[in-house]
C-alpha positions as CSV (number, residue, x, y, z in Angstrom):
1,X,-10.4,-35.2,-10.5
2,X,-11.2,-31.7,-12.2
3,X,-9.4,-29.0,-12.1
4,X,-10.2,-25.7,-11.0
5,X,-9.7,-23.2,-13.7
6,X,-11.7,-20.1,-12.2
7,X,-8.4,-20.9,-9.4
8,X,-5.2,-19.0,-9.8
9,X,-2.0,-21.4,-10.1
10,X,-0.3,-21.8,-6.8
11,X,3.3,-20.1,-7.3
12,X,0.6,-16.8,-8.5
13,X,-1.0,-17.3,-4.9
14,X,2.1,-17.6,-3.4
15,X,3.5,-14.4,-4.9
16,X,0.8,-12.4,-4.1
17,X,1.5,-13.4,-0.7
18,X,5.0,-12.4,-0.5
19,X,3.9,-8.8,-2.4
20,X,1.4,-8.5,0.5
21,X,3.6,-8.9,3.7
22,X,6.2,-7.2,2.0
23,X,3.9,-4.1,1.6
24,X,2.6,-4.5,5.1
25,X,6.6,-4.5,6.4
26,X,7.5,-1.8,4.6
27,X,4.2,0.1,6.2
28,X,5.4,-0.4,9.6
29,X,7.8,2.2,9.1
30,X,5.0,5.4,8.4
31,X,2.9,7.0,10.5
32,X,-0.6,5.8,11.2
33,X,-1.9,8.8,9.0
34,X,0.2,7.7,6.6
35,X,-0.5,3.9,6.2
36,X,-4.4,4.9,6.3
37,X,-3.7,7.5,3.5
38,X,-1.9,4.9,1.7
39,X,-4.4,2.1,1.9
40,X,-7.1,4.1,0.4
41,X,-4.8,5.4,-2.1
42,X,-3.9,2.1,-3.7
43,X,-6.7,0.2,-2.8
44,X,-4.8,-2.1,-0.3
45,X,-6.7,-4.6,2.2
46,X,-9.8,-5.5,-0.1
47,X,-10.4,-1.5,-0.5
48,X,-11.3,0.4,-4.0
49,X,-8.5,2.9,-4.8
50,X,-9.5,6.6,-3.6
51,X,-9.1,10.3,-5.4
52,X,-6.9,12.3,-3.5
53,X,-10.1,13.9,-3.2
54,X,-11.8,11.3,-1.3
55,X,-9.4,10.9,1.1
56,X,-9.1,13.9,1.9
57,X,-12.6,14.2,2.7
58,X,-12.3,10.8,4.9
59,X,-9.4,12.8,6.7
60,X,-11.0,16.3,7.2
61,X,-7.9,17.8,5.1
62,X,-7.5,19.0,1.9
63,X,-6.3,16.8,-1.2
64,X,-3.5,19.0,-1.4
65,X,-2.4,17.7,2.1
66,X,-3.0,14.2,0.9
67,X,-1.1,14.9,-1.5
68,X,1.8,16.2,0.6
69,X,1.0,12.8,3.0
70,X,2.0,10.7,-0.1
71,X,4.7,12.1,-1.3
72,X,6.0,12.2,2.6
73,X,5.6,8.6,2.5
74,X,7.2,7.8,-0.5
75,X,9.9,9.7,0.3
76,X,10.3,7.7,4.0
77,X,10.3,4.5,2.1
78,X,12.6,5.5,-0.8
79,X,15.2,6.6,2.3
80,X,14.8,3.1,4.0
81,X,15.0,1.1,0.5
82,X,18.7,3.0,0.0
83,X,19.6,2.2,3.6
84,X,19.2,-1.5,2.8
85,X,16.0,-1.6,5.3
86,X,14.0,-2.7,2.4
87,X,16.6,-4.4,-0.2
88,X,15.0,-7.0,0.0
């Protein structure tokens, strides 16, 4: 038997996992807008991380408004973090 070594270990796999559905139920609580903006923010689902810029050009608003988007949804999952939503 050889092993892999281009493989990550298993408990790395596993982790990643759990830091992907935890993202993904944590996103379930902004707006569509919001999770979009978010995804192409911080490269999430196999996408590059975008400039504020970029997005905003995606959305048709300014990257002033992304801006505003993000911090909006940061703020929504900060509230639900203190409110024991996502303690976890």
């Amino acid at each position: 038997m050889l092993a892999d070594t281009q493989a990550p270990p298993p408990d790395a796999r596993v982790a990643e996992e759990h830091r992907r559905r935890g993202v993904g139920e944590c996103l379930v609580h902004l707006t569509e807008r919001e999770v979009l903006m978010v995804r192409l923010r911080y490269g999430l689902d196999a996408h590059e991380p975008h400039s504020l810029q970029e997005i905003g050009d995606l959305l048709g608003v300014s990257r002033e408004r992304v801006w505003q988007l993000e911090k909006q949804a940061f703020a929504t999952l900060r509230r639900l973090r203190q409110s024991t939503v996502l303690a976890e």
